[in-house]
C-alpha positions as CSV (number, residue, x, y, z in Angstrom):
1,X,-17.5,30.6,-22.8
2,X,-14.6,32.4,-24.4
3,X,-16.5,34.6,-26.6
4,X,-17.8,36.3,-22.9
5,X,-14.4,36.8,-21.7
6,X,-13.8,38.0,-25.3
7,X,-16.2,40.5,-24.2
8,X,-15.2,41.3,-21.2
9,X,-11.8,42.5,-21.9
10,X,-13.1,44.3,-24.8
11,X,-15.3,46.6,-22.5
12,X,-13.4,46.1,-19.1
13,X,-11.3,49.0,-18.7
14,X,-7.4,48.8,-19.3
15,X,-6.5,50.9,-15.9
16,X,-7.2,53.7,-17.6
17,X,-10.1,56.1,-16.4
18,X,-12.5,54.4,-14.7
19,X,-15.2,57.1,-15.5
20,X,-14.7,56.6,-19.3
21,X,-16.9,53.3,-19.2
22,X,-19.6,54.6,-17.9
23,X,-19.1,58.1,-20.0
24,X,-19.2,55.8,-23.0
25,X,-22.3,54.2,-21.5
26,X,-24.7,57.3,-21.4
27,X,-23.6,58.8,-24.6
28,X,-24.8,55.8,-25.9
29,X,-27.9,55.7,-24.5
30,X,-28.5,59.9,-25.1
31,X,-27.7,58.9,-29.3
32,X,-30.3,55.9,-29.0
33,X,-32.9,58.1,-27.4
34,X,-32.2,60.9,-30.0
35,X,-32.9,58.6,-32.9
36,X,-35.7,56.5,-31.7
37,X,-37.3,59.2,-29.8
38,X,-36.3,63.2,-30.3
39,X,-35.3,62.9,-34.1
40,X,-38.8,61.6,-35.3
41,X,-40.6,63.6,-33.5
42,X,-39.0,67.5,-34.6
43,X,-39.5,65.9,-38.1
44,X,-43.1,65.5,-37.3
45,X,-43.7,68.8,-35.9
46,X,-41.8,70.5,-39.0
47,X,-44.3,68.7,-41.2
48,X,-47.1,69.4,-39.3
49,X,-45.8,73.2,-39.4
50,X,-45.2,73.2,-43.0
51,X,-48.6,71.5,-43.9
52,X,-50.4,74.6,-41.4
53,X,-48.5,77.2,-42.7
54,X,-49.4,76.4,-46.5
55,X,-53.3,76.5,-45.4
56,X,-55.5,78.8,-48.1
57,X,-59.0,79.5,-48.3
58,X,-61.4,76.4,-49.8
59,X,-59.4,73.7,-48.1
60,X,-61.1,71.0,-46.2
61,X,-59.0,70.4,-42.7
62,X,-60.0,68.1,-39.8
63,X,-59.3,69.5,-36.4
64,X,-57.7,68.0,-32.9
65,X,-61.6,67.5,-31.7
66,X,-62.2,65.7,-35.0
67,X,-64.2,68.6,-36.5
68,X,-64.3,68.7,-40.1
69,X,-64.7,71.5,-42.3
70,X,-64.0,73.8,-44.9
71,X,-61.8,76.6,-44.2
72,X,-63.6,80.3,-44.8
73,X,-61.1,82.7,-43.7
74,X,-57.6,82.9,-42.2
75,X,-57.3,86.1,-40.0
76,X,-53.4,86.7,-39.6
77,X,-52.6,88.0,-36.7
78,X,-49.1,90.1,-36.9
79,X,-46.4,89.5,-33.9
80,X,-43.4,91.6,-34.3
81,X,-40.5,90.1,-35.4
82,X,-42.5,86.6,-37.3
83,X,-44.1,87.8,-41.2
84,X,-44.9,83.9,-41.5
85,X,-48.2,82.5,-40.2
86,X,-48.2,81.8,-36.2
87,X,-50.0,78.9,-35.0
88,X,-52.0,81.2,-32.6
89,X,-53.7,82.8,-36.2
90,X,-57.3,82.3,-36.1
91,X,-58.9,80.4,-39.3
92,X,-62.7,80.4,-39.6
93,X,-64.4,77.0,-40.9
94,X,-67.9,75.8,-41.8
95,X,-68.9,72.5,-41.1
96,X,-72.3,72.0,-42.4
97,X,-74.5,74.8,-41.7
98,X,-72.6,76.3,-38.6
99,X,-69.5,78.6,-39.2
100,X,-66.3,78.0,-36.2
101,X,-63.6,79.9,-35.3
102,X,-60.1,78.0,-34.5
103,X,-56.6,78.6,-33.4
104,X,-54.7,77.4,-36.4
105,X,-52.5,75.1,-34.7
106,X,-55.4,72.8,-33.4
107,X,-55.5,71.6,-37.0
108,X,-54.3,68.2,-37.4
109,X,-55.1,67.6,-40.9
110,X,-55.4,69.1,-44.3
111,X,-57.5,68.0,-47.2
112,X,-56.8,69.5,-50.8
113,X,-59.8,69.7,-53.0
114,X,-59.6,68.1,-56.3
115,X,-60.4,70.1,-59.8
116,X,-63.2,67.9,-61.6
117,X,-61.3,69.2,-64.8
118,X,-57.5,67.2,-63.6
């Protein structure tokens, strides 16, 4: 019982501002969203970026629609303003006997091939 009025005149206010409670409140709650939910999530894109942008002929990617193949070509296209790959670049696969043009951003995952010789 006194450890809750210990708590309450910790975060009752003094007769000070009465908007500084609730202030203190919602700052809370924006840093608790930012950590659990915005933070994680720009790391994710910026790896997701990074792994697209490092894409080279001979690698084997999986795309959003679960299509799986081996990247041909990679036809750059130039924006003024970007030099670095865009994600609207168009990257031509083959998956078994059939060749595919994507959008490079609608791959979701990137497999290295392995040298028999490492």
């Amino acid at each position: 019982m006194t450890t809750t009025f210990a708590a309450l005149a910790i975060f009752a206010p003094a007769g000070g501002n009465p908007l500084l409670g609730p202030l203190f409140m919602y700052g809370a709650i924006f840093i608790i969203f930012y950590f659990v939910l915005i933070r994680p999530g720009q790391k994710q894109r910026k790896a997701h970026e990074a792994l697209i942008k490092g894409l080279k002929k001979g690698d084997e990617v999986v795309t959003a629609g679960g299509l799986v193949g081996e990247v041909l070509h990679i036809k750059e296209t130039l924006n003024e303003g970007t030099p670095a790959p865009t994600m609207d670049d168009r990257v031509t696969i083959r998956s078994g006997e059939s060749k595919v043009v994507i959008e490079r951003g609608r791959i979701t995952k990137v497999i290295r091939p392995t040298t028999a010789g490492a």
